[in-house]
C-alpha positions as CSV (number, residue, x, y, z in Angstrom):
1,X,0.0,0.0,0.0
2,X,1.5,3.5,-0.7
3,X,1.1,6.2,1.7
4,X,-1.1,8.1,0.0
5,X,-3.8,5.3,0.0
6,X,-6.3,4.8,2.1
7,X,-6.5,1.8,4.9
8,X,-10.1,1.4,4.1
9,X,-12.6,1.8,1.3
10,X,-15.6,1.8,2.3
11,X,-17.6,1.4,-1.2
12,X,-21.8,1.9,-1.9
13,X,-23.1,0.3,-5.3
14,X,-26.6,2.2,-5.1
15,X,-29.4,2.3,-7.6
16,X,-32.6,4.7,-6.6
17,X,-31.3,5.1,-3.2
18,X,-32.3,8.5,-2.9
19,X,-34.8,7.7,0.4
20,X,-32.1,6.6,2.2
21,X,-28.4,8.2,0.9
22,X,-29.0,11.1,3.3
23,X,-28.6,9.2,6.2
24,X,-25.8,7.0,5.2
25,X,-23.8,9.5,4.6
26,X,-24.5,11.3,7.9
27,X,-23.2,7.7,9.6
28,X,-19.9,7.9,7.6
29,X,-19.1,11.3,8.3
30,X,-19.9,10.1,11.8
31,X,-17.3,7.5,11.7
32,X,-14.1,7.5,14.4
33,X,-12.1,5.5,11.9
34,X,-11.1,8.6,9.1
35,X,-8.6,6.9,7.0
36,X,-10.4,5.9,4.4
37,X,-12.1,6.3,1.1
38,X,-16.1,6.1,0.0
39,X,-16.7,5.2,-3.6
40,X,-20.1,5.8,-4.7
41,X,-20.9,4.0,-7.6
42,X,-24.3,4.6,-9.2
43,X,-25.9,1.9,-11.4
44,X,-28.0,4.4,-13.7
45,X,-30.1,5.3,-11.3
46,X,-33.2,7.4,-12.1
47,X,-34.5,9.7,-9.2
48,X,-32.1,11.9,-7.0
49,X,-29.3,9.7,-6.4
50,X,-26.7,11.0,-8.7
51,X,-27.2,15.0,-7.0
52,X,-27.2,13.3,-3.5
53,X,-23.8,11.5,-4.3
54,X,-22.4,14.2,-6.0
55,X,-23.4,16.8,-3.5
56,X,-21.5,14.5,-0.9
57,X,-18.8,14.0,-3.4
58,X,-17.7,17.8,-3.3
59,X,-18.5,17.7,0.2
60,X,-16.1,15.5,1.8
61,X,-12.3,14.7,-0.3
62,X,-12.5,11.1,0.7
63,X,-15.4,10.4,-1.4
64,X,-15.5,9.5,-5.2
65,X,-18.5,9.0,-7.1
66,X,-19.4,7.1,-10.5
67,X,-22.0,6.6,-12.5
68,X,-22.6,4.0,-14.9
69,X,-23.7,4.5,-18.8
70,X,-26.4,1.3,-18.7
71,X,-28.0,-0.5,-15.4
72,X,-25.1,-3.6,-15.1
73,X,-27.1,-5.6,-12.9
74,X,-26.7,-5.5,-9.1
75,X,-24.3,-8.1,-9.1
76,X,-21.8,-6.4,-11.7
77,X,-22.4,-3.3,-9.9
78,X,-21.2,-4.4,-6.8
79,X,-18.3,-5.8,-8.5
80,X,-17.1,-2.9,-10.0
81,X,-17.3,-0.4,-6.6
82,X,-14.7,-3.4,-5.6
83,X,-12.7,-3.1,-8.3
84,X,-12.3,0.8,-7.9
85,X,-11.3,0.5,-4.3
86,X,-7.6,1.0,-2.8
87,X,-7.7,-0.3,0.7
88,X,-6.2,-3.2,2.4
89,X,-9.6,-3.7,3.9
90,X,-12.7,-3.2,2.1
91,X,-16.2,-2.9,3.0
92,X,-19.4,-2.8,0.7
93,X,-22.5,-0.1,2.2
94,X,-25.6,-0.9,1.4
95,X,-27.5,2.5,0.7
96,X,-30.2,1.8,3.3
97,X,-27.5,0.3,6.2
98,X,-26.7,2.3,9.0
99,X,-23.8,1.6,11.5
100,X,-22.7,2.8,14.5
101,X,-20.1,5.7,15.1
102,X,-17.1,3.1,16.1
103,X,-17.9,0.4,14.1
104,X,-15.5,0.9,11.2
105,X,-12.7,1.5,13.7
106,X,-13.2,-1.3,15.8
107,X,-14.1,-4.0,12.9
108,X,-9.9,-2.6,11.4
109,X,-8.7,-3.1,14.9
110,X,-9.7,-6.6,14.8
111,X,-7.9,-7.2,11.6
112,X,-5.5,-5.3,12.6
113,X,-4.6,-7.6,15.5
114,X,-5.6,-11.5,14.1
115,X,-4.0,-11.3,10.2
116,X,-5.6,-14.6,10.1
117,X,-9.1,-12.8,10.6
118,X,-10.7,-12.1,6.5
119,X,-13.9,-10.6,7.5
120,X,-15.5,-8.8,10.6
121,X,-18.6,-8.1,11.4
122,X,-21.0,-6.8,14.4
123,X,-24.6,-7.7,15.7
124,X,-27.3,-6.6,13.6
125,X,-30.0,-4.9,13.9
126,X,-33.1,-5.0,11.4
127,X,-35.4,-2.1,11.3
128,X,-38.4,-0.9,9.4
129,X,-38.9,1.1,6.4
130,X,-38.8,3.8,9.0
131,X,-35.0,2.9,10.0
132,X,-36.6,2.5,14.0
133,X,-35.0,-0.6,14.9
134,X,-37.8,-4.1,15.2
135,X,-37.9,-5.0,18.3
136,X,-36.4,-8.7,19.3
137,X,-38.5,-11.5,20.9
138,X,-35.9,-14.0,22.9
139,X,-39.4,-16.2,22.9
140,X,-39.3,-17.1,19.5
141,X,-35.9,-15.8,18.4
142,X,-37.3,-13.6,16.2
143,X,-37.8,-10.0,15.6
144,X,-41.2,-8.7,15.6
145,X,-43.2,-6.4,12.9
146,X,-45.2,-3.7,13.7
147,X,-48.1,-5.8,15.1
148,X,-45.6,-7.3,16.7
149,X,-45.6,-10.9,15.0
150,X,-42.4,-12.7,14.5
151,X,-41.3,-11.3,11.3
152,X,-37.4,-12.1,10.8
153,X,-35.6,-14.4,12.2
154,X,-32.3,-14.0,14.0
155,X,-28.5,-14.8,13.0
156,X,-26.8,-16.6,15.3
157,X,-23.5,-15.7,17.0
158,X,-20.5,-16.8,17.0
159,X,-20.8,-18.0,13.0
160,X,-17.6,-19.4,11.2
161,X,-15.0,-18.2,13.8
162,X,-13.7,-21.6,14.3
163,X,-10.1,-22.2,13.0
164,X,-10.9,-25.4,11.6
165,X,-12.0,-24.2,7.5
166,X,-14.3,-27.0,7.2
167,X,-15.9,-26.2,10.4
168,X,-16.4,-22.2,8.8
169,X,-17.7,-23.4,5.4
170,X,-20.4,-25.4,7.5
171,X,-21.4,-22.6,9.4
172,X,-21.8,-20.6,6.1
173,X,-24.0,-23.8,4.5
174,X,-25.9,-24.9,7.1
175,X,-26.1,-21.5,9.2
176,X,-25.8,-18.5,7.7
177,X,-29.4,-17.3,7.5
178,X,-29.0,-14.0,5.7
179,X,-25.3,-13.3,4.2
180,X,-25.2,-10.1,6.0
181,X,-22.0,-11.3,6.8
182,X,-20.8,-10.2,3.7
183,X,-20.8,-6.4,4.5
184,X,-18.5,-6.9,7.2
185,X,-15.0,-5.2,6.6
186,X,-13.1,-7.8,4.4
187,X,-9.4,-7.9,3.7
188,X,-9.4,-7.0,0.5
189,X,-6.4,-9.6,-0.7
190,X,-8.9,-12.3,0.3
191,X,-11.4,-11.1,-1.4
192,X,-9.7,-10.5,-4.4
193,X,-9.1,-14.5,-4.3
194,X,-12.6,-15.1,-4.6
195,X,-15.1,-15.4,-7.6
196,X,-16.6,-12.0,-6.0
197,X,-20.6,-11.4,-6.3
198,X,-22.3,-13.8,-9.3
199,X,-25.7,-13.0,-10.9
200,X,-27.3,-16.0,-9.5
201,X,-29.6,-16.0,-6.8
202,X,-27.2,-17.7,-3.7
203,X,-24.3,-16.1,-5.2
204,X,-23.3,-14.0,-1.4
205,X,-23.6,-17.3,0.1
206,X,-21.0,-18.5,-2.5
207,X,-18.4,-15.6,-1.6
208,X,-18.6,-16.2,2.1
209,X,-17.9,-19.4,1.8
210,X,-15.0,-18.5,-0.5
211,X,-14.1,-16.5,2.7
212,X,-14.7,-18.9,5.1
213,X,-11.9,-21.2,3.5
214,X,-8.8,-18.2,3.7
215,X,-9.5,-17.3,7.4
């Protein structure tokens, strides 16, 4: 890595995110960890989201924004705000995900400290349209809608941490619920030893296991 270059890109594939784009990039200016860079990259979107990102573009000097010619598919889209990163870690932002103000910091720590670590990720919380966050029924492991019925099932913890690799690619086939694993902060030389994001349903399943066998 050369000194000019961030430790972290933090990197949001976005199409019609406008609803949402506001307050994610209120959370990353928020963030305690500040060396790193936000690529934007816009799959042809058609409401507000190209003035949003380019209003936060020439707002902040860590951000970059780009903007595809043709829709390329999510999974190509995603893809691509990899391939236009610079960090040794890397971490995809979905447009409507939120994150705490330390989160990026302490997620780097821990690679910082295991080099054997790939990926790191916090508890989740899932929240409504509304971003308030559902509430969480120990009874039924679930979280609860607004009428409070189990709605979503919880991940559970502790998931492919082991240091035997076939014990991690089990925990990614048999319980990995929801891949939200996979916008954790990743090393970015293992992922770059992956097949990346495929335009088959499963295919974020596919990458964490990919994962799951380097560390």
């Amino acid at each position: 890595m050369h000194a000019n270059e961030p430790r972290l890109t933090v990197a949001v594939p976005v199409f019609n995110g406008e609803r949402y784009l506001p307050e994610l990039f209120a959370c990353l200016e928020a963030q305690t960890f500040e060396d790193l860079e936000i690529i934007m990259v816009d799959n042809a979107s058609s409401d507000r989201t190209a003035a949003l990102c380019r209003s936060f573009a020439a707002s902040d000097q860590r951000a970059r924004y780009f903007r595809n010619d043709t829709n390329l598919g999510a999974a190509r889209n995603f893809n691509r705000a990899f391939e236009l990163g610079r960090g040794t870690y890397f971490k995809w932002a979905a447009h409507d995900d939120l994150f705490a103000p330390e989160y990026l910091a302490r997620c780097v720590d821990v690679l910082d400290r295991d080099p054997s670590a790939v990926l790191c990720q916090a508890d989740v919380l899932f929240t409504g349209a509304d971003l308030r966050p559902m509430p969480y029924d120990p009874r039924f492991g679930c979280y609860l809608d607004a009428t409070g019925q189990p709605r979503v099932r919880g991940e559970p913890r502790g998931l492919v941490g082991a240091p035997d690799p076939v014990r991690r690619f089990a925990d990614v086939l048999h319980r990995v619920r929801f891949c939200i694993e996979v916008f954790g902060v990743i090393r970015a030389a293992a992922l770059a030893r992956t097949s990346l994001h495929g335009s088959y349903y499963g295919s974020d399943k596919v990458l964490l296991a990919e994962l799951a066998l380097l560390g």
